[in-house]
C-alpha positions as CSV (number, residue, x, y, z in Angstrom):
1,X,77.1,67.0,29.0
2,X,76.8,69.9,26.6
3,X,79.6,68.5,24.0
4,X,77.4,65.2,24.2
5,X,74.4,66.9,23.2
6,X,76.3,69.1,20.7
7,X,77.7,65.6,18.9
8,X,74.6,64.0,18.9
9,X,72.9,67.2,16.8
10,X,76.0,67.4,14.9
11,X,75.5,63.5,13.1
12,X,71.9,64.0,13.0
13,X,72.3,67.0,10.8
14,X,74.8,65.1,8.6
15,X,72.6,62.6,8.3
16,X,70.5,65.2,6.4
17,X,72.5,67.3,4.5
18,X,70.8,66.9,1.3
19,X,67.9,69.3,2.1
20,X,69.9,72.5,1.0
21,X,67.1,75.0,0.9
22,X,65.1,76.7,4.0
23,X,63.7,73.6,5.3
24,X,61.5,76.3,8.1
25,X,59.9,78.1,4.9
26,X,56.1,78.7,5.9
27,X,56.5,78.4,9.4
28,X,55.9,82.1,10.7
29,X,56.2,81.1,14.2
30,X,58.7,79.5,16.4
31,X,58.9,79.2,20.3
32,X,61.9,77.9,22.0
33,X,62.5,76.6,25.6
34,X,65.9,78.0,27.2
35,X,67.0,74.6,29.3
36,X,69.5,76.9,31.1
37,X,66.6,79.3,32.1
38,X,64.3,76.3,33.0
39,X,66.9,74.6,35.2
40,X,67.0,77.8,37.2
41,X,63.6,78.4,37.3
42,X,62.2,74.7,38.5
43,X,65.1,74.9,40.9
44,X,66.2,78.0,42.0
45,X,69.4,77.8,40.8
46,X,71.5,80.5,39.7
47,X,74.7,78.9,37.9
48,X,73.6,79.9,34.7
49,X,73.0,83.3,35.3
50,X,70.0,83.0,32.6
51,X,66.7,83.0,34.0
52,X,64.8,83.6,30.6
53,X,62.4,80.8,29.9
54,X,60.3,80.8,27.0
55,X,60.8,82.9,23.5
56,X,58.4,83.6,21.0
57,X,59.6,85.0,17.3
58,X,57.6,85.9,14.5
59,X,59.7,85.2,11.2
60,X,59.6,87.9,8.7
61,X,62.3,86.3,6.0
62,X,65.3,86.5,7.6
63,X,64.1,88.9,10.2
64,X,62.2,88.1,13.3
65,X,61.2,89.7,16.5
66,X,61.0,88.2,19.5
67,X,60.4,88.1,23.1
68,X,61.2,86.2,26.1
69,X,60.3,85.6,29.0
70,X,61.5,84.2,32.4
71,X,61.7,83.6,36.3
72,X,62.5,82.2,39.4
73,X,62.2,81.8,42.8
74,X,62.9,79.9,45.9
75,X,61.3,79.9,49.8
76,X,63.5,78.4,52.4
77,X,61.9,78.0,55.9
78,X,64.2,75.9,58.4
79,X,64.4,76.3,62.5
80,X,67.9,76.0,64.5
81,X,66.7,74.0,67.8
82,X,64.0,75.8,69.9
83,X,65.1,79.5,69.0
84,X,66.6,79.4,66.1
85,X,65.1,80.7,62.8
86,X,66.2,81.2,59.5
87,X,63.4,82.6,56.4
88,X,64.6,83.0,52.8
89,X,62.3,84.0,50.5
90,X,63.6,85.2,46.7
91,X,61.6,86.0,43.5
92,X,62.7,87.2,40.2
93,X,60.8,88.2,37.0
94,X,62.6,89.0,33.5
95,X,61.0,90.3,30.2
96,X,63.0,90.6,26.9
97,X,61.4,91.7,23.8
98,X,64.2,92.2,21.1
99,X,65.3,91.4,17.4
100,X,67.4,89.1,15.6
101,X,68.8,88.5,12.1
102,X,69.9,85.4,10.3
103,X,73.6,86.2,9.1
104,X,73.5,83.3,7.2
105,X,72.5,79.3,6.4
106,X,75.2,76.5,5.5
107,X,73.3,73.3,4.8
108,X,70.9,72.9,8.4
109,X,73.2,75.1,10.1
110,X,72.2,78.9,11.2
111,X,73.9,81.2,12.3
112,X,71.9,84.5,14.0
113,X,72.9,87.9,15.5
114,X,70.7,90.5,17.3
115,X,69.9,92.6,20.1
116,X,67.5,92.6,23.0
117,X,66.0,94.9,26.1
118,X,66.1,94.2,29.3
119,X,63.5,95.1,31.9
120,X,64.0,93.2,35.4
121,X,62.3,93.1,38.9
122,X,64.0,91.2,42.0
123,X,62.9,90.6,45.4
124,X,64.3,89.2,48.3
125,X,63.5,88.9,52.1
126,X,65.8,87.1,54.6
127,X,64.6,86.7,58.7
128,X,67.2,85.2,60.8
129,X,66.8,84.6,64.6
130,X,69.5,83.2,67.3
131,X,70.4,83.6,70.8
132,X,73.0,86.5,69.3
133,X,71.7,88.2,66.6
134,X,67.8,89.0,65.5
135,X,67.4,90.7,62.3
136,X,65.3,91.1,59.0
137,X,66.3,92.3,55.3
138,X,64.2,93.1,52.5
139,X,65.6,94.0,48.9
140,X,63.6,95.0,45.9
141,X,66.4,95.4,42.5
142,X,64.5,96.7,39.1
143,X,66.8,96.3,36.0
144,X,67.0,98.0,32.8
145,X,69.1,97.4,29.6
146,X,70.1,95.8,26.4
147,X,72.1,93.0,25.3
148,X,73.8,91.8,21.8
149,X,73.6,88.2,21.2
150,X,74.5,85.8,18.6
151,X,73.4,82.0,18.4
152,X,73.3,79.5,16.0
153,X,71.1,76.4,15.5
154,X,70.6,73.0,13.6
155,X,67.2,72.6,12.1
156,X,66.7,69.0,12.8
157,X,63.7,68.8,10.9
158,X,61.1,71.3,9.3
159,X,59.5,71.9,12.9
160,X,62.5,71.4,15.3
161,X,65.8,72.4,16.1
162,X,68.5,72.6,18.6
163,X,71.0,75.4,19.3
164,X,72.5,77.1,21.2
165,X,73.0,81.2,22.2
166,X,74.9,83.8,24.2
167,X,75.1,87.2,24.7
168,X,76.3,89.9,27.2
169,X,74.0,91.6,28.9
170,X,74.5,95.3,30.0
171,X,72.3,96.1,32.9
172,X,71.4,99.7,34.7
173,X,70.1,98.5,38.4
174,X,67.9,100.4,40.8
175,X,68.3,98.9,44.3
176,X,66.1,99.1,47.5
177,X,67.4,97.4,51.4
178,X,65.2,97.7,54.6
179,X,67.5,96.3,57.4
180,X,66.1,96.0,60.8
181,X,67.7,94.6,63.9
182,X,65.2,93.5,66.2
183,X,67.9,93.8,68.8
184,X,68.7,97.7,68.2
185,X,65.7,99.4,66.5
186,X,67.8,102.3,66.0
187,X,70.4,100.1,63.7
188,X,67.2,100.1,61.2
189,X,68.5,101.5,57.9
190,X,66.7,101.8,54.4
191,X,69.4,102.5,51.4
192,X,69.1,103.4,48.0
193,X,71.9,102.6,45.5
194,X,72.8,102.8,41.5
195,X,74.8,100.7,39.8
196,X,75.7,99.4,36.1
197,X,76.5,95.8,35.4
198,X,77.7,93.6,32.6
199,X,76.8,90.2,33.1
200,X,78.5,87.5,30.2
201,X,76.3,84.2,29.2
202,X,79.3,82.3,27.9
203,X,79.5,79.7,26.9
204,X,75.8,80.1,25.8
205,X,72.2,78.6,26.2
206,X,71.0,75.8,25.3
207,X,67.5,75.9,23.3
208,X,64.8,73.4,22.0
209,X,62.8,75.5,18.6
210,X,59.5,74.8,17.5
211,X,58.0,75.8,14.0
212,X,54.5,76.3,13.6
């Protein structure tokens, strides 16, 4: 699907190879819509391991800052005949404010490089009930960090373009577990745990722009 896409940008920016200049000059503004991060956030899905949404950049020549913005979550209720239960409930919230430089323009092709922060918060609660085993699990996970990225995108005309982006992201987590076994109220445990964690977004994003 994504070589499709790429080959159908690719002939519509042949087709218009004659504007050789800046055709985004005057436009101060551009947003952007992540499809990876939209996909996961409509439907809880995880694949991508993006979950960034939405990006706002305000151009400064070749310099803009930017930030995104991002989420998901899912809520699964089912029942397992007349005693069974199983409750999954997940919600996650990114911000990203950052920077990012345009390396350099061939024709309607750009090519970008940058950096952004990181600051996460993740929650997740889990209930499952059977004739063997009764318990309940809560997790809270805070993120912080920073993450290079690089892109590069096709400006289909002076207000849109099509690209795509990746980075590696390089994350210091904070992590929070309440475990409670309904059957054994002394197995009830609250941990506390530290990690870091490098998370790749190869082979990239794909991203709608709008100039305004």
């Amino acid at each position: 699907m994504k070589k499709l896409l790429l080959l159908a940008v690719a002939t519509l920016c042949l087709f218009n190879l004659s504007a050789q200049s800046d055709s985004t000059k005057g436009f101060k503004n551009v947003v952007s819509v992540n499809v990876n991060g939209l996909i996961e956030g409509l439907f809880g899905s995880s694949n991508f391991n993006d979950s960034e949404v939405l990006t706002y950049r305000r151009v400064f020549k070749k310099a803009s800052l930017r930030v995104g913005i991002g989420g998901r979550g899912t809520n699964d209720y089912t029942t397992h005949g007349s005693t069974g239960l199983n409750d999954y409930q997940f919600f996650r919230a990114d911000l990203r404010p950052g920077f990012e430089y345009k390396i350099f323009q061939w024709r309607k092709w750009n090519f970008y490089g940058g950096v952004d922060a990181i600051i996460g918060y993740e929650e997740s609660y889990a209930k499952y009930i059977s004739d063997y085993s009764d318990y309940e699990r809560k997790i809270w996970r805070s993120e912080l960090g920073g993450a290079p990225i690089a892109g590069i995108y096709c400006q289909l005309n002076p207000r849109i373009a099509f690209g795509f982006e990746t980075g590696m992201d390089i994350i210091y987590e904070t992590t929070w577990v309440n475990y409670l076994d309904f059957n054994s109220p002394s197995n009830t445990e609250i941990t506390h745990g530290n990690s870091l964690s490098v998370k790749s977004k190869m082979p990239g994003s794909i991203n709608f722009r709008v100039s305004f």
